[in-house]
C-alpha positions as CSV (number, residue, x, y, z in Angstrom):
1,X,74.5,93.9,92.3
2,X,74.3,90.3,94.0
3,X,77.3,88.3,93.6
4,X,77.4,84.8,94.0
5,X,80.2,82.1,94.7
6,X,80.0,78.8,93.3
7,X,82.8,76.2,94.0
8,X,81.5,73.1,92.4
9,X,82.0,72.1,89.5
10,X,85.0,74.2,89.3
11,X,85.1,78.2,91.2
12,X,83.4,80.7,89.9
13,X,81.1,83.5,90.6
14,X,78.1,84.8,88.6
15,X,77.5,88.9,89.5
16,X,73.8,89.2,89.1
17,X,73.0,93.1,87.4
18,X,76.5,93.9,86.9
19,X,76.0,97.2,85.3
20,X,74.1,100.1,86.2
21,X,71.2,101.2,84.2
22,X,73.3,104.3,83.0
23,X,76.4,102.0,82.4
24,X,74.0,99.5,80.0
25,X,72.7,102.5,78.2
26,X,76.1,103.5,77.2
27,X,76.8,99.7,76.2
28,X,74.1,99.3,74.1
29,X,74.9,102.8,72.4
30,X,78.4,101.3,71.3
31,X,76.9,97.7,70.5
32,X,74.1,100.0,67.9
33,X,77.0,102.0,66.6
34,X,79.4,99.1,66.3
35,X,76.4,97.3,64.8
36,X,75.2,100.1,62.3
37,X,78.5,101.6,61.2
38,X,79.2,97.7,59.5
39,X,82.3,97.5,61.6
40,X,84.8,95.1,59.9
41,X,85.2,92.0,61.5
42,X,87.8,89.9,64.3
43,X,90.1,88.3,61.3
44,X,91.6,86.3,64.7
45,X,87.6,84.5,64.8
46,X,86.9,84.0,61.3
47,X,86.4,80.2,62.1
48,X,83.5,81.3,64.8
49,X,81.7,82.9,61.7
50,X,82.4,80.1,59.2
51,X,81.6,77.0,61.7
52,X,79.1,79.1,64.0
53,X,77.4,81.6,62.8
54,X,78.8,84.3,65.4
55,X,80.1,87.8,64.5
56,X,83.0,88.8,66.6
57,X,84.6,91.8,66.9
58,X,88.2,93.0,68.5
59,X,87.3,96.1,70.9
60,X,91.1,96.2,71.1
61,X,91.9,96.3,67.4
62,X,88.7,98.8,66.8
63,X,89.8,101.1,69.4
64,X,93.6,100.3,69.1
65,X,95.8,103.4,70.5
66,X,92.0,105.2,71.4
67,X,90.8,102.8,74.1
68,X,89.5,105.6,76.6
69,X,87.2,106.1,73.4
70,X,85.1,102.7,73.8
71,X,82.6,103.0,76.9
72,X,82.4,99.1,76.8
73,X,86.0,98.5,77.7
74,X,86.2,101.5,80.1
75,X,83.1,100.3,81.7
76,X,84.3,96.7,82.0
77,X,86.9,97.5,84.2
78,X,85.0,97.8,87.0
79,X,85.8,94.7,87.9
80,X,89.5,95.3,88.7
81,X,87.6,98.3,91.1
82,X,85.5,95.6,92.7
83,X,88.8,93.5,93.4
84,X,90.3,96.4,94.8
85,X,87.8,98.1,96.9
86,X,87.2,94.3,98.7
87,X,83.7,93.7,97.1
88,X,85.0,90.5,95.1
89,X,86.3,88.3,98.2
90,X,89.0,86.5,97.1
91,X,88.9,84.2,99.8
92,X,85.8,82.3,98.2
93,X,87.6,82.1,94.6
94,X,91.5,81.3,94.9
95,X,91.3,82.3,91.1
96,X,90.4,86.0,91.8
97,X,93.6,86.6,93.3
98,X,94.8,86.2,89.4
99,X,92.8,89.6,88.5
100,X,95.7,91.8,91.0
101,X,98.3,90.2,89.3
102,X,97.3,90.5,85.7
103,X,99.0,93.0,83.3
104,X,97.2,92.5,80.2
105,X,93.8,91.9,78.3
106,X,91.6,91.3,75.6
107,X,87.5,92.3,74.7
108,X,85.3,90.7,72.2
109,X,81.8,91.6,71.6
110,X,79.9,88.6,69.8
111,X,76.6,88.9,68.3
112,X,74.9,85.8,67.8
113,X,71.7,85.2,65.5
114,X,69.3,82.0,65.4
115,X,71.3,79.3,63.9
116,X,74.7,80.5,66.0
117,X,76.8,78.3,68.3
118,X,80.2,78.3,69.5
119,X,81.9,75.2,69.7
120,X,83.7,73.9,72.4
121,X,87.0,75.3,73.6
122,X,89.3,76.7,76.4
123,X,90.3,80.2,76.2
124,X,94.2,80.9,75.9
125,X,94.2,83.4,79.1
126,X,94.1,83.1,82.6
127,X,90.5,84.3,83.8
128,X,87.5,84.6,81.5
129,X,84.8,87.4,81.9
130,X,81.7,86.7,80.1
131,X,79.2,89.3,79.8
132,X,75.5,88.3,78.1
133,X,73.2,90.7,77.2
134,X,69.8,90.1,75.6
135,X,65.7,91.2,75.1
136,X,64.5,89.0,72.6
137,X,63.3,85.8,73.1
138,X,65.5,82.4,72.0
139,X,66.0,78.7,73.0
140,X,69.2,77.5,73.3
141,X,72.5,80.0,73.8
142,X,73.3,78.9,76.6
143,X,76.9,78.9,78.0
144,X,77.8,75.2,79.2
145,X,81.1,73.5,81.0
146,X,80.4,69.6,80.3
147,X,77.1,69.2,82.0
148,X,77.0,72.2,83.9
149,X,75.2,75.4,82.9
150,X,75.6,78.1,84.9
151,X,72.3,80.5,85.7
152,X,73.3,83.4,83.7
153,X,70.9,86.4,82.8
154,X,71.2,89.3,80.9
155,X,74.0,92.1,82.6
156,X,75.9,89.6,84.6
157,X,79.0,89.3,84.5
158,X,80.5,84.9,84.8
159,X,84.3,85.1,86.1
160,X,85.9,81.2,85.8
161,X,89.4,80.1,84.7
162,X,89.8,79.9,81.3
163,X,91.0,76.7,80.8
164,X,87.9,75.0,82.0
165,X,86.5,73.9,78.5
166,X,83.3,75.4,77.4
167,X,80.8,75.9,74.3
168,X,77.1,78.0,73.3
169,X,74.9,76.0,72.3
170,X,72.8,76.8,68.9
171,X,70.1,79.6,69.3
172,X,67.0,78.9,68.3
173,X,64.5,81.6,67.6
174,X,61.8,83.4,65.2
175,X,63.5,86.6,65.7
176,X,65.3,88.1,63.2
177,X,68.9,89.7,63.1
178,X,70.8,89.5,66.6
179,X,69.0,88.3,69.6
180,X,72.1,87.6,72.1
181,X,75.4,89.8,72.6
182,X,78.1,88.8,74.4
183,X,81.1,91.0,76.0
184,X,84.1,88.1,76.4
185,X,87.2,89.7,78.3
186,X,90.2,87.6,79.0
187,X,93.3,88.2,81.1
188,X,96.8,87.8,81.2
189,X,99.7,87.6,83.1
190,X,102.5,88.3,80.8
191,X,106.2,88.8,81.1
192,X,107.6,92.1,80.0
């Protein structure tokens, strides 16, 4: 795991091989089941589907009042681990002091094809977790802020604040069927 802090253009920190070779295993097992049992869609990201070509699922609504049942959103809270045990240092990211203090979430995984894209946007949460994983080979897909596009590779994990705007640009490939997955966790501070 190599983690890197970036302040400019706006803080945030790209952790290089997030997951464990045991940990991606089980990951990809869920994505295949996920992906083979024709799990219904994210009703909340119809639009994604219609305007970009994106399948998105809701790992909370698919494993609603079963969480401890899903190995990706067990898995991805590792990162409130790292936070804890002092291998995040929150004094290089000001926003990382938001992942203590949070008391909800949300988990999306997002298949994307050639043709898909995700349009520009800001996520309604207070820290964004994006986690990309991919073997084929595409052009395009990648995650950009304005003019900035952060050096993300397959099993890392992008922490920034969620109301920095941000799109995918369209994949382009010969591949068929999905070539790019995407874990996208967002958290909350909410009252009550």
């Amino acid at each position: 795991m190599k983690i890197k802090y970036i302040e400019k253009p706006f803080y945030h920190i790209i952790i290089y091989d997030f997951f464990d070779a045991t940990e991606l295993n089980d990951i990809r097992n869920e994505i295949n089941l996920i992906k083979n049992e024709r799990v219904p869609l994210d009703q909340h990201h119809e639009s994604i589907l219609a305007n970009g070509n994106i399948k998105s699922y809701s790992l909370d609504i698919l494993y609603e009042n079963r969480r401890h049942e899903s190995k990706i959103l067990n898995l991805t809270t590792k990162i409130y681990q790292l936070y804890l045990d002092g291998t995040i240092d929150r004094s290089k990211n000001p926003f990382l002091n938001y992942i203590g203090i949070s008391n909800a979430d949300n988990t999306m995984l997002q298949a994307y094809e050639n043709g898909s894209s995700y349009y520009e946007h800001q996520d309604q949460s207070v820290l964004s977790f994006v986690y990309p994983f991919f073997d084929a080979d595409f052009d395009g897909g990648e995650l950009v802020f304005g003019d900035y596009i952060p050096e993300l590779k397959s099993n890392c994990c992008l922490i920034f604040p969620s109301y920095e705007q941000h799109k995918v640009t369209q994949i382009k490939t010969d591949e068929l069927g999905i070539v790019r997955w995407t874990i996208n966790q967002r958290i909350f501070i909410r009252n009550g």
